[in-house]
SEVEXRO-893521 format. One record per residue (C-alpha): residue in three letters; x, y, z. Coordinates in steps of 0.05 Angstrom, whole numbers, padded with zeros to 5 digits, always signed. Example, Ala and Ser with C-alpha at 12.3 -4.5 7.8 and 13.67 -1.06 7.14 Angstrom:
<pts>
ALA+00246-00090+00156
SER+00273-00021+00143
</pts>
This chain:
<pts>
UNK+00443+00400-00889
UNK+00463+00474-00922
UNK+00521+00506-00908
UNK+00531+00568-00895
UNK+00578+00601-00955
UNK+00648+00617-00941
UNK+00664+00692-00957
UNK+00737+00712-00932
UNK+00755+00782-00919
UNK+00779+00810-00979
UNK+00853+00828-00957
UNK+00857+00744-00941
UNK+00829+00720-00997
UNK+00889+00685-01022
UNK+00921+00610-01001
UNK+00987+00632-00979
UNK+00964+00700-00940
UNK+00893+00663-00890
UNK+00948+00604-00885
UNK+01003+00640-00856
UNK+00953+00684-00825
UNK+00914+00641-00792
UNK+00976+00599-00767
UNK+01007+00656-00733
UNK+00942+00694-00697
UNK+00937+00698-00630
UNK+00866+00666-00605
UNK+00832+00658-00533
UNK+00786+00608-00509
UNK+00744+00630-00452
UNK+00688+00586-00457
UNK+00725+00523-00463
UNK+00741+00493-00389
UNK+00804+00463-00367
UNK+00810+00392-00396
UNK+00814+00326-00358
UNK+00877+00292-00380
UNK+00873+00222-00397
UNK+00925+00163-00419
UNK+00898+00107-00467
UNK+00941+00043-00487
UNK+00934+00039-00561
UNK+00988-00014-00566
UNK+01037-00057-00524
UNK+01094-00005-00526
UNK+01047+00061-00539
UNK+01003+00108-00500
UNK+00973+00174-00523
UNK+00947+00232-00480
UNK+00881+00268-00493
UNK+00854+00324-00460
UNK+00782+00314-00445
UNK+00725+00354-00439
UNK+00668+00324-00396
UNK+00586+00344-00395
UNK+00553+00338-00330
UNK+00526+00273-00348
UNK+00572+00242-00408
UNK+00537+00189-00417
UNK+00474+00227-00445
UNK+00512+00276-00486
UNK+00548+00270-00557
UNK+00629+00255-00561
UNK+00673+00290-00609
UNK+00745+00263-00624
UNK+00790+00312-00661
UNK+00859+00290-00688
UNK+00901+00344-00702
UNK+00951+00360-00767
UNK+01031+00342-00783
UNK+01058+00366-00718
UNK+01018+00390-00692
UNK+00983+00376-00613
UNK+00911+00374-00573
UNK+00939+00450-00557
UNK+00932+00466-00629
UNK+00885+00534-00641
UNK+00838+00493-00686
UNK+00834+00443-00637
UNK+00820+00487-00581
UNK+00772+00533-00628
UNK+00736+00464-00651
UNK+00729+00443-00580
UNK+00704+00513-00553
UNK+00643+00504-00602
UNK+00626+00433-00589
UNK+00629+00442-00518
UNK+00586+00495-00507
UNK+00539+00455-00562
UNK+00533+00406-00519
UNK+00575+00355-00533
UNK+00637+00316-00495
UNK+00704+00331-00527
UNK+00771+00293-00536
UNK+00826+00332-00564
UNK+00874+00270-00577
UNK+00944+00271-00588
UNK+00982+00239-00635
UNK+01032+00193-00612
UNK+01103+00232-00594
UNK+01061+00298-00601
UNK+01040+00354-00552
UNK+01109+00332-00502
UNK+01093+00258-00501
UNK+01152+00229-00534
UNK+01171+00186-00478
UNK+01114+00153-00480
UNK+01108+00113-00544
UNK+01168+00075-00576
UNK+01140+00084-00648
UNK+01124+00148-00682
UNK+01060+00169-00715
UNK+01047+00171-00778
UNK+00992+00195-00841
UNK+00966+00118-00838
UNK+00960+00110-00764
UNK+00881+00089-00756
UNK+00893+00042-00706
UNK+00913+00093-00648
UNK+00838+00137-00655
UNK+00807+00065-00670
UNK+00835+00032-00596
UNK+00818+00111-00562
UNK+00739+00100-00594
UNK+00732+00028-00571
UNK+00760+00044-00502
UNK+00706+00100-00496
UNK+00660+00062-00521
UNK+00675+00002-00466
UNK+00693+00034-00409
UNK+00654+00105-00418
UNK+00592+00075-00446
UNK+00583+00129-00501
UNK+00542+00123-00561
UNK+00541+00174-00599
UNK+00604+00200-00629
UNK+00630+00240-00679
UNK+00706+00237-00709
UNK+00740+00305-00737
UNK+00806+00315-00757
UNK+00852+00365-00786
UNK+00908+00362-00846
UNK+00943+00293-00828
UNK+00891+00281-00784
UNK+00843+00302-00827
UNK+00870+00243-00867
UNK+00865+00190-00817
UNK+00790+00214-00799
UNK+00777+00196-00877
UNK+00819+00130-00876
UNK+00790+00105-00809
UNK+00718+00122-00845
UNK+00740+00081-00896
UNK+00764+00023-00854
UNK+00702+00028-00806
UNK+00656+00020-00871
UNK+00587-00013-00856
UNK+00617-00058-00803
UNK+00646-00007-00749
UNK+00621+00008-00682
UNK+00553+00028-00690
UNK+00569+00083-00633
UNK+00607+00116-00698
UNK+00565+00169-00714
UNK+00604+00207-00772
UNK+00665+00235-00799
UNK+00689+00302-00819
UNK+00754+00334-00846
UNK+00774+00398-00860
UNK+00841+00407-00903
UNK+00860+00327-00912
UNK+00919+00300-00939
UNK+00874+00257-00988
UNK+00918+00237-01033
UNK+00992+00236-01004
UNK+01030+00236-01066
UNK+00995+00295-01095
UNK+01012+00334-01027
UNK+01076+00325-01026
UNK+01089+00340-01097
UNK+01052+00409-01084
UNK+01094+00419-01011
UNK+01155+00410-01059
UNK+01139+00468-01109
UNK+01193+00530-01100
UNK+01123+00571-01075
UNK+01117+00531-01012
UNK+01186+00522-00983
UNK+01164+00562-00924
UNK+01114+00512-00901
UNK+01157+00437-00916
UNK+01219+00480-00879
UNK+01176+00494-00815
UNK+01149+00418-00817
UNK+01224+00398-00825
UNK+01257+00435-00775
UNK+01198+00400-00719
UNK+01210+00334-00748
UNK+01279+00338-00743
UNK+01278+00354-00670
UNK+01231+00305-00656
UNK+01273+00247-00685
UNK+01333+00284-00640
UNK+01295+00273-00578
UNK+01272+00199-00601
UNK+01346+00189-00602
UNK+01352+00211-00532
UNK+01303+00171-00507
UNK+01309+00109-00547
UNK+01388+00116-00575
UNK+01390+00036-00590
UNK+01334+00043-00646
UNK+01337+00118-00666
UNK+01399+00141-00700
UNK+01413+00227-00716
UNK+01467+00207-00771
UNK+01414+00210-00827
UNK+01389+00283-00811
UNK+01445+00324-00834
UNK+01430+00294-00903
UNK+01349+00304-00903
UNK+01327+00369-00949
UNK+01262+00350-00959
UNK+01201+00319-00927
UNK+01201+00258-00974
UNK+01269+00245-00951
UNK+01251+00249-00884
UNK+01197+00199-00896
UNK+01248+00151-00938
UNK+01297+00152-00879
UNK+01255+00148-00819
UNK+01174+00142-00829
UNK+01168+00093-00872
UNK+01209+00043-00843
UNK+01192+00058-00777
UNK+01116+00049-00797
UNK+01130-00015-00838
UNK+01128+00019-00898
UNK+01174+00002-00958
UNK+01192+00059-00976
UNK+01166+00133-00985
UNK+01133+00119-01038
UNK+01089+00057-01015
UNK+01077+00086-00954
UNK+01044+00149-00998
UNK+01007+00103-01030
UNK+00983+00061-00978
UNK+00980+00114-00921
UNK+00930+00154-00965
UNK+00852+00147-00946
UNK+00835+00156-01026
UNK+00854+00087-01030
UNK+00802+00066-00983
UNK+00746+00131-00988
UNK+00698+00086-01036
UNK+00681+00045-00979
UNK+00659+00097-00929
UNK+00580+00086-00912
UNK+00578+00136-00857
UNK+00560+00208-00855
UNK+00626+00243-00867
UNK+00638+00308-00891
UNK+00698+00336-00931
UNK+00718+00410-00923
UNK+00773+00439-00971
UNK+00801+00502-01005
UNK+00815+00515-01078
UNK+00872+00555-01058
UNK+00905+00504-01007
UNK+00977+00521-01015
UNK+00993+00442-01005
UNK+00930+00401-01019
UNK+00909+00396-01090
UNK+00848+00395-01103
UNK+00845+00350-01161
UNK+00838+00280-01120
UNK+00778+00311-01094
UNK+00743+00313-01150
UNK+00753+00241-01179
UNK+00681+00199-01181
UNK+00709+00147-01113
UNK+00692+00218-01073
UNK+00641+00255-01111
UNK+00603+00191-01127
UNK+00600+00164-01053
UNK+00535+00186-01028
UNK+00553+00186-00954
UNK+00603+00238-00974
UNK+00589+00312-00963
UNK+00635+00353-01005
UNK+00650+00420-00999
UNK+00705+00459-01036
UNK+00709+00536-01028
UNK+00748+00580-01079
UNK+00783+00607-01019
UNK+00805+00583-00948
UNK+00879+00567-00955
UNK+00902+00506-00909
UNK+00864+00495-00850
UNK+00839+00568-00853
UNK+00773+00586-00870
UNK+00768+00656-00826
UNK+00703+00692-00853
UNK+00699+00763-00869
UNK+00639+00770-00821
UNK+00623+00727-00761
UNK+00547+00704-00746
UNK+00517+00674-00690
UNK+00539+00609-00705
UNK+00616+00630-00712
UNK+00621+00685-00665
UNK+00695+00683-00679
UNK+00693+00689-00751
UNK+00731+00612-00756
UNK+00678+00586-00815
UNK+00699+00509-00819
UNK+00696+00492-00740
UNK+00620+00521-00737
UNK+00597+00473-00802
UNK+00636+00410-00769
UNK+00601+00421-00705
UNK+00537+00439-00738
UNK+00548+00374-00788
UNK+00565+00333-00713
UNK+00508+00359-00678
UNK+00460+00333-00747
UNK+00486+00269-00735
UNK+00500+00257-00666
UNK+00448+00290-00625
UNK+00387+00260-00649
UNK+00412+00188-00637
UNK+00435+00205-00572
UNK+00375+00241-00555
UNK+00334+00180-00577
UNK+00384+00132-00535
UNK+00373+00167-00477
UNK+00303+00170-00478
UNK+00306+00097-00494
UNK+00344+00086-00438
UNK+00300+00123-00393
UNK+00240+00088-00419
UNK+00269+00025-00399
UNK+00281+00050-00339
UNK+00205+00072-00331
UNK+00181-00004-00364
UNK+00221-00038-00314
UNK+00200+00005-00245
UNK+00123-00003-00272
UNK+00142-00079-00282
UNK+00173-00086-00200
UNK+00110-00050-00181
UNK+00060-00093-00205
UNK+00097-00149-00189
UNK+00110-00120-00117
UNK+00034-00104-00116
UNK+00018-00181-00136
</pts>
């Protein structure tokens, strides 16, 4: 498929400026309806909450599950924005949460974290099982941008066929290399804002759960990677900051995607280097579309002039819902008339038998 080039307006065509930008600006969603909220068990002592966004008739229409960024929630603009377009595409829509995100701390023990596959994975199989879809998409953000890549990893040639394909826009590829870049003097800003939310979240954890979650460590935490050393990683199983990094990250496992999935990412990404990018495990993957635009910041992408498929100017949500709809429509277009084919063979089948 082409994509449509990525111009910015000229007065945001830096990282730091459509970043901030883009973060702070007021957006509406009229065409997205109110959203069905829905609980799924992703583990013995874990729910999460998604807010759903139903067709008509579900089953005939395409599903797309977005995971949201480091802190973020389902309420997130991108999220909304993202969901706006595929709705009115035609497709069902999940905005998931996180667990602990989006006010739902009291309902998972654990906390989430850049590795977490197995949360979207249980969500998928559930609507899969008990909502009999088949076709569906996976998008994600930042963080979850990350996970969408690592669960395409994990899914491989051997995941539910239902899987359509994967897209991310801003991923935390390559861990490490993030959090290096968060730690240069330039983007204080950001790691203080993500600090002073993770903080409080670990304040209410202690609330909830005060026999596993202790506050003493916070006064001491400066950075993010500290943060991680004294509460993610050994909360997620992880040794240490460092292994978790280096497990956590999808590079480690983006050679063995086989399904559609594209990759959306700025040059100028404040946070997310670009380098890992460009190493031969993602270039060389031929399921892999890769895009990289010399401008876009983190999880920007605002275009200098909107067109009829961005009406809102947002760039990145219209190519992951046109890249969904490639993928996802056909097949369920083709399932459905299948299924209604069977439906015809078997009515002609009772008649002539009923006629015998």
């Amino acid at each position: 498929m082409a994509f449509d080039d990525y111009v910015p307006p000229p007065w945001l065509a830096g990282g730091h400026r459509m970043t901030i930008f883009t973060w702070g600006r007021p957006r509406r969603f009229p065409g997205l309806p109110d959203a069905d909220v829905r609980l799924f068990d992703v583990a013995p002592d874990a729910r999460v909450l998604a807010k759903c966004h139903w067709q008509p008739s579900p089953t005939d229409h395409p599903t797309l599950v977005l995971l949201h960024g480091l802190e973020g929630s389902a309420d997130a603009h991108y999220m909304r924005g993202m969901a706006e377009k595929a709705f009115s595409g035609g497709f069902n829509v999940v905005r998931l949460n996180q667990r602990n995100c989006g006010g739902t701390d009291h309902l998972s023990v654990g906390v989430y974290n850049s590795g977490l596959t197995a949360d979207p994975a249980a969500v998928i199989r559930e609507l899969i099982a008990r909502d009999r879809l088949s076709a569906i998409v996976v998008a994600g953000y930042s963080l979850g941008g990350n996970i969408t890549l690592k669960l395409a990893g994990e899914h491989g040639e051997d995941g539910p066929p239902e899987v359509k394909a994967f897209a991310a826009v801003s991923p935390t590829l390559d861990l490490a290399a993030c959090i290096d870049a968060l730690e240069r003097r330039a983007n204080r800003l950001y790691e203080l804002n993500f600090l002073v939310s993770l903080k409080r979240r670990m304040r209410r954890k202690a609330r909830l759960y005060p026999a596993i979650y202790s506050t003493a460590p916070l006064c001491g935490i400066r950075t993010v990677r500290q943060f991680d050393d004294a509460y993610t990683a050994p909360m997620s199983g992880y040794r240490d900051a460092a292994d978790y990094y280096h497990r956590a990250s999808s590079l480690r496992v983006i050679d063995k995607v086989r399904v559609p999935t594209l990759i959306l990412t700025a040059a100028d990404d404040p946070f997310i280097p670009v380098g890992p990018f460009q190493t031969p495990v993602v270039t060389g993957n031929p399921a892999i579309t890769l895009v990289i635009t010399p401008h876009g910041g983190h999880c920007g992408f605002i275009a200098a002039r909107a067109d009829g498929r961005s009406a809102d100017g947002y760039w990145a949500e219209a190519q992951v819902v046109r890249f969904a709809r490639q993928h996802a429509s056909a097949s369920s277009v083709l399932e459905t008339a299948a299924r209604m084919r069977s439906g015809e063979i078997q009515e002609a089948a009772e008649k002539a038998n009923h006629q015998r």
